[in-house]
Biopython code that builds the backbone (N, CA, C, O; Angstrom):
import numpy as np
from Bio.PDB.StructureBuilder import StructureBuilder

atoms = [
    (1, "UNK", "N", (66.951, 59.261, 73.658)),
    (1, "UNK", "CA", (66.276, 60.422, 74.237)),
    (1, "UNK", "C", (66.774, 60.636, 75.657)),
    (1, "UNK", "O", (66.532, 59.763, 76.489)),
    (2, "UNK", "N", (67.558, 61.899, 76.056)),
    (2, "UNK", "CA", (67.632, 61.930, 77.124)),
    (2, "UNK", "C", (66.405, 62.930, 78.402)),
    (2, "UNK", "O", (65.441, 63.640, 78.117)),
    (3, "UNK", "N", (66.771, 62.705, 79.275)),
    (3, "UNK", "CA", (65.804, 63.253, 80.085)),
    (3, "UNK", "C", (65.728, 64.450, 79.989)),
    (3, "UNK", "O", (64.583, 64.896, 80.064)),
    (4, "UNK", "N", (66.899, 65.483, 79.782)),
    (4, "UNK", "CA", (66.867, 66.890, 79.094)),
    (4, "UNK", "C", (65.642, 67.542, 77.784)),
    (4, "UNK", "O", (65.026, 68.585, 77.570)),
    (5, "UNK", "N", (65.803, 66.165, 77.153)),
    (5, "UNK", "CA", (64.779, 66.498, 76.278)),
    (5, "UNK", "C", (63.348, 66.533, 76.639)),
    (5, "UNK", "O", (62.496, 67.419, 76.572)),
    (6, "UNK", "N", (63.339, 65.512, 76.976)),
    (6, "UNK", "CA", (61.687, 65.088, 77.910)),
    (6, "UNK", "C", (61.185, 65.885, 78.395)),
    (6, "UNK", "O", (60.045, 66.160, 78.020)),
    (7, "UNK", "N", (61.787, 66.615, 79.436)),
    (7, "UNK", "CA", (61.659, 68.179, 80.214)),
    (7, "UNK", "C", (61.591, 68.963, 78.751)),
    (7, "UNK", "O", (60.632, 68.646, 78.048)),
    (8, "UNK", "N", (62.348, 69.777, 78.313)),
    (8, "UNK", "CA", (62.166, 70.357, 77.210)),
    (8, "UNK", "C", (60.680, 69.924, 76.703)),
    (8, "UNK", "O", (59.677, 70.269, 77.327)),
    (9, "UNK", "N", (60.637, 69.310, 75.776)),
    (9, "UNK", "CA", (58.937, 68.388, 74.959)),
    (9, "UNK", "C", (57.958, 68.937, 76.373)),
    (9, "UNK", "O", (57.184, 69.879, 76.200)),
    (10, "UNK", "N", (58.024, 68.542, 77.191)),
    (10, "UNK", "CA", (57.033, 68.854, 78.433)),
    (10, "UNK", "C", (56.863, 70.472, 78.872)),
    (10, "UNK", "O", (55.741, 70.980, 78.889)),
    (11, "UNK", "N", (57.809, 71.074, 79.150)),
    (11, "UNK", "CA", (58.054, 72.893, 79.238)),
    (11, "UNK", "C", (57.514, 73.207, 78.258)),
    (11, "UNK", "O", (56.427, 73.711, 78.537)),
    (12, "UNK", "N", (57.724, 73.173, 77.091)),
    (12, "UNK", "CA", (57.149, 73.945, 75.891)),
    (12, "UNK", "C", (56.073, 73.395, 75.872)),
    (12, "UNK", "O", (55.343, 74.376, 76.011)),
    (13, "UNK", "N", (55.155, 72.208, 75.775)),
    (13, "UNK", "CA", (53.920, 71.661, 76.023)),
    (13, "UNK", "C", (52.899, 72.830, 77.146)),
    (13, "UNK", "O", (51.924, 73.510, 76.828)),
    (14, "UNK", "N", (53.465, 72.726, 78.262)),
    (14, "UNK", "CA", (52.884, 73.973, 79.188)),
    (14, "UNK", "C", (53.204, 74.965, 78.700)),
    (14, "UNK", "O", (52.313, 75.337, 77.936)),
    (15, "UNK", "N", (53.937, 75.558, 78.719)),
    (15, "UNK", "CA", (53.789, 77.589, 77.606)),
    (15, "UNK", "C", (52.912, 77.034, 77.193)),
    (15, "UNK", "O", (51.971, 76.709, 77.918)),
    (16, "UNK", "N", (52.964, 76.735, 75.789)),
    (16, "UNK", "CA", (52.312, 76.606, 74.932)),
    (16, "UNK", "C", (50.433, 76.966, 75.480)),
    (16, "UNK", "O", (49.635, 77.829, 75.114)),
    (17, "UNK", "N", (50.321, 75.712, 76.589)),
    (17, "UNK", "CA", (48.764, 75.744, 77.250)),
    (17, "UNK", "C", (48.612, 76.981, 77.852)),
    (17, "UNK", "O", (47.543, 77.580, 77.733)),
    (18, "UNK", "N", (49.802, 77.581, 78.665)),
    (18, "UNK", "CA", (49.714, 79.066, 79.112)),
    (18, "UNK", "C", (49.245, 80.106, 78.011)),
    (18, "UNK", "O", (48.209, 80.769, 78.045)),
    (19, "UNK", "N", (50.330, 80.111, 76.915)),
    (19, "UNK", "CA", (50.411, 81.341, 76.216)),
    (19, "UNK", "C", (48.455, 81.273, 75.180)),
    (19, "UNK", "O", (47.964, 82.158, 74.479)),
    (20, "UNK", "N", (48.001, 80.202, 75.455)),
    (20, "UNK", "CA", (46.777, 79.833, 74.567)),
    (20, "UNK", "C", (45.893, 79.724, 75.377)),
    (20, "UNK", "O", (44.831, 79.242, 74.985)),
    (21, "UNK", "N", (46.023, 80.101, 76.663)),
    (21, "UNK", "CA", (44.575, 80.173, 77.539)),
    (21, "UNK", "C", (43.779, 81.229, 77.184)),
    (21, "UNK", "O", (44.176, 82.346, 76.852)),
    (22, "UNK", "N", (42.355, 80.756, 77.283)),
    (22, "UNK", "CA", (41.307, 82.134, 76.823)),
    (22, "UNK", "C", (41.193, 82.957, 77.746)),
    (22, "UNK", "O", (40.070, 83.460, 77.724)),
    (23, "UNK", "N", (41.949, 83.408, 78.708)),
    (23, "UNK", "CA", (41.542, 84.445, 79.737)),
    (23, "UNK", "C", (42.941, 84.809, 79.879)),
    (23, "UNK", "O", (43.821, 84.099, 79.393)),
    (24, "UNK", "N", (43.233, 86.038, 80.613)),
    (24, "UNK", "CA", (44.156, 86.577, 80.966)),
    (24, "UNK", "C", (45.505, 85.839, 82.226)),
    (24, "UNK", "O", (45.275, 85.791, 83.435)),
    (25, "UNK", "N", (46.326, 85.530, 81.836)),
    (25, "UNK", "CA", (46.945, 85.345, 83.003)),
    (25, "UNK", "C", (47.864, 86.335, 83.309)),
    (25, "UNK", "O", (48.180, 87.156, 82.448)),
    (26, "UNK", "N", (48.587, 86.377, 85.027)),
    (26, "UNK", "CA", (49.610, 86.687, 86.223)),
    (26, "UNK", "C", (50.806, 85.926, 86.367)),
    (26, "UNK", "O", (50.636, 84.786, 86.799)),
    (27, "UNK", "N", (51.817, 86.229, 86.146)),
    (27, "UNK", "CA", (52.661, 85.949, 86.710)),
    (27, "UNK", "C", (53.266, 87.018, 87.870)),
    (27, "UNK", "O", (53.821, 88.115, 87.803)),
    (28, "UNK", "N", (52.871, 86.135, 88.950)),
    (28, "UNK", "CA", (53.914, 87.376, 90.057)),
    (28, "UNK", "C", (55.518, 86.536, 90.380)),
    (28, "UNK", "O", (55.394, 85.316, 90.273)),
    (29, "UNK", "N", (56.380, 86.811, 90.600)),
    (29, "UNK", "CA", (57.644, 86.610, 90.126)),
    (29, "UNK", "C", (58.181, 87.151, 91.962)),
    (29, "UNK", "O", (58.223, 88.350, 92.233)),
    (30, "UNK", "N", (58.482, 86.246, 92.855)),
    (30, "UNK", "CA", (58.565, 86.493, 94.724)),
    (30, "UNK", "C", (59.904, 86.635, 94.371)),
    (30, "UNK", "O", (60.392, 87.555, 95.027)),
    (31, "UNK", "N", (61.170, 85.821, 93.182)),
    (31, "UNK", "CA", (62.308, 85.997, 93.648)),
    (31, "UNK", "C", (62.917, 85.510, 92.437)),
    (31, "UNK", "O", (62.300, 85.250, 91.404)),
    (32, "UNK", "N", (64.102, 85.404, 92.605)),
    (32, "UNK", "CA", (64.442, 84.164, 90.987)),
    (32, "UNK", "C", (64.007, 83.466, 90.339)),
    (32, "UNK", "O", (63.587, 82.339, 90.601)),
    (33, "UNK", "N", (64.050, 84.476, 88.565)),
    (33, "UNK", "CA", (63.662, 83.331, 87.813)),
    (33, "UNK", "C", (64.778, 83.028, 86.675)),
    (33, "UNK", "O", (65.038, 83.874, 85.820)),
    (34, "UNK", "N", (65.244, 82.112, 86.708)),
    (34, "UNK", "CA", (66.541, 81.648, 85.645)),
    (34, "UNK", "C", (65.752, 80.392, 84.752)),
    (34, "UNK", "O", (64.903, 79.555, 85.059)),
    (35, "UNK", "N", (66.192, 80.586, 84.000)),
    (35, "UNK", "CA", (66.154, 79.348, 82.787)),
    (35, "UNK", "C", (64.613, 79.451, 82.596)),
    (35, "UNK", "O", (63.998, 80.489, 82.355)),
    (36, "UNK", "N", (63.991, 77.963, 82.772)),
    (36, "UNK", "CA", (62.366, 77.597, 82.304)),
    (36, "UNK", "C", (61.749, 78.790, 83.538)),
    (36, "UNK", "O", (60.843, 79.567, 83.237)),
    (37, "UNK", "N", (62.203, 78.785, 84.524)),
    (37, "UNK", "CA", (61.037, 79.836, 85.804)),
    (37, "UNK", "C", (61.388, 81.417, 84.919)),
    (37, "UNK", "O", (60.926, 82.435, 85.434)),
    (38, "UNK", "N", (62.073, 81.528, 83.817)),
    (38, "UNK", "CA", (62.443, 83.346, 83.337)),
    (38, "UNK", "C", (60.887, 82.826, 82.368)),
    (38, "UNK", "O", (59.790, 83.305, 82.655)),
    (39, "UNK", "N", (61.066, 81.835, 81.274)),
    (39, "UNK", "CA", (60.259, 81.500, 80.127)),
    (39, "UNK", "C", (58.929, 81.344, 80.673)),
    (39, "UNK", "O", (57.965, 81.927, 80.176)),
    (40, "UNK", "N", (58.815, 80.384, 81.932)),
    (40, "UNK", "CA", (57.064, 80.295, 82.772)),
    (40, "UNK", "C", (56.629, 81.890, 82.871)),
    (40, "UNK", "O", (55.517, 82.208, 82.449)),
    (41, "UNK", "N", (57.533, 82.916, 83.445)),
    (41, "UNK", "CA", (56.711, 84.377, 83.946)),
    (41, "UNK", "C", (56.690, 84.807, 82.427)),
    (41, "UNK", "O", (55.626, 85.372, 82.172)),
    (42, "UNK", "N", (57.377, 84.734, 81.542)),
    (42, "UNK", "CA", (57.499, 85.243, 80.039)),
    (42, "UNK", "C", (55.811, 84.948, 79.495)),
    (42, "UNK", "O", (54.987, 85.824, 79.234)),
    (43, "UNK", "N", (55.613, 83.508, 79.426)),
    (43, "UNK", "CA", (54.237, 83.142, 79.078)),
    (43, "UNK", "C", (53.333, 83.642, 79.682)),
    (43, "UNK", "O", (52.298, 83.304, 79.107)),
    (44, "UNK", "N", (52.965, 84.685, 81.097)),
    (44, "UNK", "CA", (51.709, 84.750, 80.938)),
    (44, "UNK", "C", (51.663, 86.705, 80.398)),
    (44, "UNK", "O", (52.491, 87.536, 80.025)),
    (45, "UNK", "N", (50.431, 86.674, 80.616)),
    (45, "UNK", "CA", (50.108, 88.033, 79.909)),
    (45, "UNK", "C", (50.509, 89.021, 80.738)),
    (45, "UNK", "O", (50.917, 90.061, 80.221)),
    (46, "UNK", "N", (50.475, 88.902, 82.118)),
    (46, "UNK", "CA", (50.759, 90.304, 82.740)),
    (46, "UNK", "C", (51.980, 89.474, 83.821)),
    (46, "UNK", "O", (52.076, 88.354, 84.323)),
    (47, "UNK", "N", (52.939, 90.964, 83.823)),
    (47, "UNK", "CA", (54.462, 89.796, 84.575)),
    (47, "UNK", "C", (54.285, 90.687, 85.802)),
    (47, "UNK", "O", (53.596, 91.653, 85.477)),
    (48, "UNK", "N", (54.706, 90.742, 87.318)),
    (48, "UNK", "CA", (54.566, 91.344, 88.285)),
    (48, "UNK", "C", (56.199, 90.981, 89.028)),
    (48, "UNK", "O", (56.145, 89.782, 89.300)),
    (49, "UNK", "N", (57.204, 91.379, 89.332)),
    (49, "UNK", "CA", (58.438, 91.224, 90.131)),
    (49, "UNK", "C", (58.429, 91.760, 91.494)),
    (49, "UNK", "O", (58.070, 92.836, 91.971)),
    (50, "UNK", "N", (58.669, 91.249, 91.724)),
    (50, "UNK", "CA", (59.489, 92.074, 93.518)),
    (50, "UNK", "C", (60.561, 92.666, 92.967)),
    (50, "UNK", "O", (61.378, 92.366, 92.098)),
    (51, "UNK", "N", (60.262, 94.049, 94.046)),
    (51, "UNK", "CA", (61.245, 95.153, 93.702)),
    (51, "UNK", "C", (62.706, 94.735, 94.161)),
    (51, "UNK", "O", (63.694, 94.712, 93.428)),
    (52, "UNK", "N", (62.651, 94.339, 95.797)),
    (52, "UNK", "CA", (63.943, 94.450, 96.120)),
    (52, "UNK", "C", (64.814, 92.862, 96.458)),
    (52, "UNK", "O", (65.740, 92.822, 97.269)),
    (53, "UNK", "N", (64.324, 91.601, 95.676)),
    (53, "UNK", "CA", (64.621, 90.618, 95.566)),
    (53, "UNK", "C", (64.560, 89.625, 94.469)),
    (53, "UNK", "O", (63.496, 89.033, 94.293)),
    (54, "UNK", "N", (65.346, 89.431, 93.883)),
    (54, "UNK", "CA", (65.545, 88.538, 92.907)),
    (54, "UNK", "C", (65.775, 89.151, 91.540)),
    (54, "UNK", "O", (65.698, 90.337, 91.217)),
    (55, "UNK", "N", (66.219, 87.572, 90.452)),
    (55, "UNK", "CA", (66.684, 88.318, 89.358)),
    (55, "UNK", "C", (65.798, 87.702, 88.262)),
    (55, "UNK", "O", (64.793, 87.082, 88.610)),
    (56, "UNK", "N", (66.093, 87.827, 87.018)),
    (56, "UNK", "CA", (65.634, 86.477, 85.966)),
    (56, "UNK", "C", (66.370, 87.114, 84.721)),
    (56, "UNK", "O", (66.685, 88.242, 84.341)),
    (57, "UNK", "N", (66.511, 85.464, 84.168)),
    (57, "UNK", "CA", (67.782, 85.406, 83.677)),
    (57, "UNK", "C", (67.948, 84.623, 82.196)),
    (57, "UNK", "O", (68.553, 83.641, 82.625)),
    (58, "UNK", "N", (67.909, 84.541, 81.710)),
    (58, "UNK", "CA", (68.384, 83.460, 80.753)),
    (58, "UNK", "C", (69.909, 82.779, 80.816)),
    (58, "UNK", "O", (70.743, 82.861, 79.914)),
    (59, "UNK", "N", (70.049, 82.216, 81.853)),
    (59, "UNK", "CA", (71.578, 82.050, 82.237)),
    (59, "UNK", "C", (71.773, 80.794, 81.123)),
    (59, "UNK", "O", (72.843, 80.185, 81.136)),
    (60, "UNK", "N", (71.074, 80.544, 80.484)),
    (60, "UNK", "CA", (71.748, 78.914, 79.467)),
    (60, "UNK", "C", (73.144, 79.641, 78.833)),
    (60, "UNK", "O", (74.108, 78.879, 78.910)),
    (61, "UNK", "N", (73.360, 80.564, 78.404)),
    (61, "UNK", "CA", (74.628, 81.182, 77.870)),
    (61, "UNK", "C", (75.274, 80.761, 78.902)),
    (61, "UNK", "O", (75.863, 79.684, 78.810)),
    (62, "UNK", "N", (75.309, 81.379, 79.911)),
    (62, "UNK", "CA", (76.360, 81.743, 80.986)),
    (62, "UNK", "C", (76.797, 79.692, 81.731)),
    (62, "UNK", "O", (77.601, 79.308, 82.580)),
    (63, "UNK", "N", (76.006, 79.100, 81.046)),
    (63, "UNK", "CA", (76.622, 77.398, 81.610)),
    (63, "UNK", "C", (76.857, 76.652, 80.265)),
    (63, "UNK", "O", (76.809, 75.422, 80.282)),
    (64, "UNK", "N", (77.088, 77.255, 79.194)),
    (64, "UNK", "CA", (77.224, 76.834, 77.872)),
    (64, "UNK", "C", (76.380, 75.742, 77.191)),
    (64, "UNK", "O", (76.637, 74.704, 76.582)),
    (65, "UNK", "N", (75.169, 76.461, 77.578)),
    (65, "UNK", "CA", (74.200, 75.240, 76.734)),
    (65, "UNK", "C", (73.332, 76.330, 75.811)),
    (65, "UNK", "O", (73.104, 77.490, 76.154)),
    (66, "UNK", "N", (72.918, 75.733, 74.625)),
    (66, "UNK", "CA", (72.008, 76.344, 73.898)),
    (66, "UNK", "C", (70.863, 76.926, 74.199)),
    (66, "UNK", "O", (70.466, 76.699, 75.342)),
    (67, "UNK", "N", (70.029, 77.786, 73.359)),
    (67, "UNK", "CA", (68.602, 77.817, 73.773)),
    (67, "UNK", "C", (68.212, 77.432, 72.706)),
    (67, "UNK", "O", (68.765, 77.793, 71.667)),
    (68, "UNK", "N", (67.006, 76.484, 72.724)),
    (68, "UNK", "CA", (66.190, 75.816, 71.368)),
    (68, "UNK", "C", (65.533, 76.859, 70.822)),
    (68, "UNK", "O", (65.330, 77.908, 71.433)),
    (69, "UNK", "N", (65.079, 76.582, 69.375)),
    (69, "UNK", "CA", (64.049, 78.038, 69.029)),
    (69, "UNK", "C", (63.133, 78.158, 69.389)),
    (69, "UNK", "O", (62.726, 79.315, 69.498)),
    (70, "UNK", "N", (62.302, 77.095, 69.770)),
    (70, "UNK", "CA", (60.639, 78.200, 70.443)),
    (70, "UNK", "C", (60.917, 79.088, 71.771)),
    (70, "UNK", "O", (60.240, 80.107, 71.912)),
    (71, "UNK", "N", (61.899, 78.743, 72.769)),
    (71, "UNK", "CA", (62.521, 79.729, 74.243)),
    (71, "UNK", "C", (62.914, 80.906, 73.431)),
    (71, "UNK", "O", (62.760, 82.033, 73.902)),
    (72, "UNK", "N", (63.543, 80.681, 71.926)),
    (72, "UNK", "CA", (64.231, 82.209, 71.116)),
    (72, "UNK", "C", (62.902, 83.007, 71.242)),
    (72, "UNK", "O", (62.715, 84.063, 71.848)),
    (73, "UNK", "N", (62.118, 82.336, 70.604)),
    (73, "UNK", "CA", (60.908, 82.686, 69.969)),
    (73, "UNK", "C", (60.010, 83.491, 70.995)),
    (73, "UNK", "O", (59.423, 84.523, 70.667)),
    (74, "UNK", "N", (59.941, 82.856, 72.453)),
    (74, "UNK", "CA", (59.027, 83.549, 73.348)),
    (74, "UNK", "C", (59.437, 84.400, 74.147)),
    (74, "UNK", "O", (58.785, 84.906, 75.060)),
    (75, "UNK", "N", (60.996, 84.701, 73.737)),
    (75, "UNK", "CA", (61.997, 85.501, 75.047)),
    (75, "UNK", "C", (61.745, 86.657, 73.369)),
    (75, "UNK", "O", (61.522, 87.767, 73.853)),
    (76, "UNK", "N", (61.706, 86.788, 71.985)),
    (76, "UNK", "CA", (62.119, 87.480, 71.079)),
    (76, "UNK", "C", (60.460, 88.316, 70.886)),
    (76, "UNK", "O", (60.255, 89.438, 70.424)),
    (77, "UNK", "N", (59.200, 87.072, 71.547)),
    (77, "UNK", "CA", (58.008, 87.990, 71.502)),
    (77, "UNK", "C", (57.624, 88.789, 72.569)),
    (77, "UNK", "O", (56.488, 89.263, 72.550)),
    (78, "UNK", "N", (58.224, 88.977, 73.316)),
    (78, "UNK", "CA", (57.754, 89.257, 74.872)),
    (78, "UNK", "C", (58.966, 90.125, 74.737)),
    (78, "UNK", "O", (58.702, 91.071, 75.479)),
    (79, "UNK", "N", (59.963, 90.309, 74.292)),
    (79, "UNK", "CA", (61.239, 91.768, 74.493)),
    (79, "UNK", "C", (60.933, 92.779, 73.448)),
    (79, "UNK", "O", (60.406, 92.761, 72.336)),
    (80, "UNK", "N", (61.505, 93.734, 74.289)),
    (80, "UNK", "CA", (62.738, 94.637, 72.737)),
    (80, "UNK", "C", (63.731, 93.724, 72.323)),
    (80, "UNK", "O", (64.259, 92.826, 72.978)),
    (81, "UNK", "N", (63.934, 94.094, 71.059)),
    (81, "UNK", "CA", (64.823, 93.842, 70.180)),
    (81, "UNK", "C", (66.279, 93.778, 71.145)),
    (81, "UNK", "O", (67.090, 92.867, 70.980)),
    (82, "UNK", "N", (66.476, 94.832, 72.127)),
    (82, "UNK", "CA", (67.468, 95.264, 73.003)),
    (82, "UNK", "C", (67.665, 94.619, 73.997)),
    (82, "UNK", "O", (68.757, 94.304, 74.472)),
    (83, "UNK", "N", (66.215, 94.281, 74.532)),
    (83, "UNK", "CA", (66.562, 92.981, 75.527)),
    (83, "UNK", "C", (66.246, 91.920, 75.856)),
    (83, "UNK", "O", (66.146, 91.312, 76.921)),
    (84, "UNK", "N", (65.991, 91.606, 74.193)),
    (84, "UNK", "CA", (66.211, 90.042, 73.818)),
    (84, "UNK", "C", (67.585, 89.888, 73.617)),
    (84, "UNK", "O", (68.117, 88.901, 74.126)),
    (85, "UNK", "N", (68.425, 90.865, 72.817)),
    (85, "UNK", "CA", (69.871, 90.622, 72.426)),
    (85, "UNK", "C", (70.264, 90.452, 73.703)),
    (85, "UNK", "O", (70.369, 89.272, 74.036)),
    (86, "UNK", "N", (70.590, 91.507, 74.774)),
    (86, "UNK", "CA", (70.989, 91.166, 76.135)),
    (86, "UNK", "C", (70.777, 90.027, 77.056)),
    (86, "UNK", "O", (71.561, 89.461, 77.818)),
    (87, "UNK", "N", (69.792, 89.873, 76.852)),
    (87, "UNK", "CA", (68.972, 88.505, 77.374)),
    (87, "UNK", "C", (69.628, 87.090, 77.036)),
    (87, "UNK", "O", (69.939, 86.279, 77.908)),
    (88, "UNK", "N", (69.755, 86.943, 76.036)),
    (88, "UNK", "CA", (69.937, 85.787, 75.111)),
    (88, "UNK", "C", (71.499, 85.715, 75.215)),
    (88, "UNK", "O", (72.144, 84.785, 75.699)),
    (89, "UNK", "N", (71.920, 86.722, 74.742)),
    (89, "UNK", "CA", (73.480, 87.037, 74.298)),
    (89, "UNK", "C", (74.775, 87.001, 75.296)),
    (89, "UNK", "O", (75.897, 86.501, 75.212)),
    (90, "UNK", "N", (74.128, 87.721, 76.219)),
    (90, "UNK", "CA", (75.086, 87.813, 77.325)),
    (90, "UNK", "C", (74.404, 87.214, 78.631)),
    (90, "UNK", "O", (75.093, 87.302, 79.647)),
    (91, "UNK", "N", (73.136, 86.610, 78.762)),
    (91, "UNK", "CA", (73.025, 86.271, 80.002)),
    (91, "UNK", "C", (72.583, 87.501, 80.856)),
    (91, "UNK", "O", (71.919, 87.222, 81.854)),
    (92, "UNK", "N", (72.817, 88.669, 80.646)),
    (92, "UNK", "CA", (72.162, 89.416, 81.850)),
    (92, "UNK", "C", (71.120, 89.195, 82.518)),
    (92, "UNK", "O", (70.092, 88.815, 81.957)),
    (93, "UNK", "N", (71.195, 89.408, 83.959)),
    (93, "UNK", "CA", (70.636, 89.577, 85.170)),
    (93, "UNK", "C", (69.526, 90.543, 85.155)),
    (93, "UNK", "O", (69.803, 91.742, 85.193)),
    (94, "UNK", "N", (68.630, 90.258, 85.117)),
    (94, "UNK", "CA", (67.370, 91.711, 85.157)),
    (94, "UNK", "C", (67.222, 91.736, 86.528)),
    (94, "UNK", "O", (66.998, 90.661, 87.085)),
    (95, "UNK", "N", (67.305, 92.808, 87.227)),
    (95, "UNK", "CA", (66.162, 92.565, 88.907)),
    (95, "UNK", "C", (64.740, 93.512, 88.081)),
    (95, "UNK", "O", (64.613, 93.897, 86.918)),
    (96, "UNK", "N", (64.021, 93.612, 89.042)),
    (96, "UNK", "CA", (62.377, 94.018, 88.698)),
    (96, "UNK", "C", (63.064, 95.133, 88.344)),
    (96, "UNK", "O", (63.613, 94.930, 87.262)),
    (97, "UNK", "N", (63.301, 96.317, 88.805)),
    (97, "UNK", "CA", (63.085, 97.329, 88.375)),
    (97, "UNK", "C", (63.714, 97.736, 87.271)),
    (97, "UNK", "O", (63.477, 98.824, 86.746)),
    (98, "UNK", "N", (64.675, 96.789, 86.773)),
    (98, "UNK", "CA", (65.345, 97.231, 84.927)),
    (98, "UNK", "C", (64.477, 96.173, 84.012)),
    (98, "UNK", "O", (64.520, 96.169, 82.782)),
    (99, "UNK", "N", (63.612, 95.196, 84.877)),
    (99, "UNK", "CA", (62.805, 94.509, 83.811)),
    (99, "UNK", "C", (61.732, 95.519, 83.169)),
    (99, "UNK", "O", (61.456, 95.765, 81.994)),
    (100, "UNK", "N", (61.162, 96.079, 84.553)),
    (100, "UNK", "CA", (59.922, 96.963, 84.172)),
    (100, "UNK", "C", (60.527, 97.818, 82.753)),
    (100, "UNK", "O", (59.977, 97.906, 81.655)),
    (101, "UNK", "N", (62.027, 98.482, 83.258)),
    (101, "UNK", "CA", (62.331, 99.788, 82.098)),
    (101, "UNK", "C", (62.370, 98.969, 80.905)),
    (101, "UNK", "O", (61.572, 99.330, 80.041)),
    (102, "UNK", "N", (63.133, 97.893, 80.608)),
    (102, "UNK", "CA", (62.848, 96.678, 79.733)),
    (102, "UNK", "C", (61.547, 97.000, 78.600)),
    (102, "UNK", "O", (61.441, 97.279, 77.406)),
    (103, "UNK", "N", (60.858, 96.823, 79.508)),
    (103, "UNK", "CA", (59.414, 96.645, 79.000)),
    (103, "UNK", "C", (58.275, 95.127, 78.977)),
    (103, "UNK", "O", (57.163, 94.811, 78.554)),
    (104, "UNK", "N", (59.669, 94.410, 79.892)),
    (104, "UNK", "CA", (59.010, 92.760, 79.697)),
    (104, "UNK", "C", (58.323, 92.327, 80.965)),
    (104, "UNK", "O", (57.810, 91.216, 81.104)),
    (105, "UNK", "N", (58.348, 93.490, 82.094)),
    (105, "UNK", "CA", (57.583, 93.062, 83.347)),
    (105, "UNK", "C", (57.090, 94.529, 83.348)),
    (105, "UNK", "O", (57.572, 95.603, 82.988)),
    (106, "UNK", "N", (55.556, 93.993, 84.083)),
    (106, "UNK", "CA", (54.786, 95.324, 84.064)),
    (106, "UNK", "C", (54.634, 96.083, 85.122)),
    (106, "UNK", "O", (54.099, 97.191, 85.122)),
    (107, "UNK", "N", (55.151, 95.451, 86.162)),
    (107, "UNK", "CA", (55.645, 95.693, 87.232)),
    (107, "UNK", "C", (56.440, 95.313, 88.740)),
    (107, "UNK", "O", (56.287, 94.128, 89.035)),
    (108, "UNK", "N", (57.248, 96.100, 89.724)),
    (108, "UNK", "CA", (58.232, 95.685, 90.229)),
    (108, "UNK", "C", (57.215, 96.481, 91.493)),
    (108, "UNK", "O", (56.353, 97.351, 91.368)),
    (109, "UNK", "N", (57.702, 95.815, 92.639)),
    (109, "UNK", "CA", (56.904, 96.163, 93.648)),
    (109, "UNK", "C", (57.522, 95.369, 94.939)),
    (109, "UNK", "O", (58.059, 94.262, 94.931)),
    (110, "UNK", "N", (57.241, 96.465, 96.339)),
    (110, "UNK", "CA", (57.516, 95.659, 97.406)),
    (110, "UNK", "C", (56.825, 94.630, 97.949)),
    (110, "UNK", "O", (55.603, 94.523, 97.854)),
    (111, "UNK", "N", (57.800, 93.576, 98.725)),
    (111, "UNK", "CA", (57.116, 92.365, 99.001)),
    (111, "UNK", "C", (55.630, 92.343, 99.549)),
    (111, "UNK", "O", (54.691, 91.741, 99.028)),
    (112, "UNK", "N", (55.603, 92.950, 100.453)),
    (112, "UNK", "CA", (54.267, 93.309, 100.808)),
    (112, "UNK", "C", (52.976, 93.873, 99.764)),
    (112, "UNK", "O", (51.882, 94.021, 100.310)),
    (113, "UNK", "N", (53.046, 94.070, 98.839)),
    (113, "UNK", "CA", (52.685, 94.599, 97.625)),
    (113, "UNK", "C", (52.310, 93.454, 96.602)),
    (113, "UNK", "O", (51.435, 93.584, 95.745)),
    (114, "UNK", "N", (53.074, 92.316, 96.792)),
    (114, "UNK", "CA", (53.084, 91.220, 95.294)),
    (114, "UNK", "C", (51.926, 90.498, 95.190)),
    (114, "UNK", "O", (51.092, 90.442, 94.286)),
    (115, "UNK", "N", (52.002, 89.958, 96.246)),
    (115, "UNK", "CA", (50.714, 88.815, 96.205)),
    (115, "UNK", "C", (49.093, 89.379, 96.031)),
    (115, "UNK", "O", (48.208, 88.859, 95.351)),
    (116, "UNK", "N", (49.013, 90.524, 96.813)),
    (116, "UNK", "CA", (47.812, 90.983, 96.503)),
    (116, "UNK", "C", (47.623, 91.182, 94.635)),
    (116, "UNK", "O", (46.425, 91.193, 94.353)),
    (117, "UNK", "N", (48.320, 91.296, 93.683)),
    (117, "UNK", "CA", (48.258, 91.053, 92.507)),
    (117, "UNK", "C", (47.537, 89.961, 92.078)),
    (117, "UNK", "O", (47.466, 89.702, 90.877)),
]
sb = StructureBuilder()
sb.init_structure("model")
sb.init_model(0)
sb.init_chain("A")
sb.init_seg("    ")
for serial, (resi, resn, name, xyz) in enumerate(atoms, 1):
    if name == "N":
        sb.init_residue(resn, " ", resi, " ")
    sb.init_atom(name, np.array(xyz, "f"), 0.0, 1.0, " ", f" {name:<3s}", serial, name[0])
structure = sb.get_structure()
């Protein structure tokens, strides 16, 4: 067992407690989210970005490592069809305001703006 995995078993352990909480959750999203920090804002119910900083990503393509199926699974329930393929496939870069058009963040907003969310 390597430590890759361990993390893995443990990440999906939390979604999991996220995506199954009885109340609503926030993710507000201050700047980059790549890899497990794209899948953490994915899990909660309402996603919030900064407009004019940062990206999120599914970069595991772009360093040649796999994605396991439940990350397929929660990047494939939370997209379009369109930008899960993009997502997954090529690695693209979302900033807030093509996540919002997306449809996978509900909103993109200036810094001054986020936290009060």
């Amino acid at each position: 067992q390597s430590a890759s995995d361990g993390f893995d078993r443990s990440m999906m352990r939390m979604l999991g407690r996220i995506l199954s909480l009885p109340l609503p959750t926030v993710a507000c999203v201050t700047g980059h989210a790549f890899g497990a920090g794209f899948m953490l804002a994915l899990a909660h119910d309402f996603r919030v970005a900064r407009l004019d900083r940062g990206f999120l990503c599914a970069n595991e393509v772009l360093i040649g490592m796999g994605i396991h199926i439940p990350p397929l699974r929660l990047f494939e329930c939370k997209m379009s069809q369109p930008a899960f393929q993009e997502t997954v496939l090529s690695g693209r870069r979302w900033d807030g305001k093509a996540a919002v058009q997306a449809g996978f963040m509900h909103a993109a907003v200036p810094e001054p703006e986020l936290l009060p969310w």
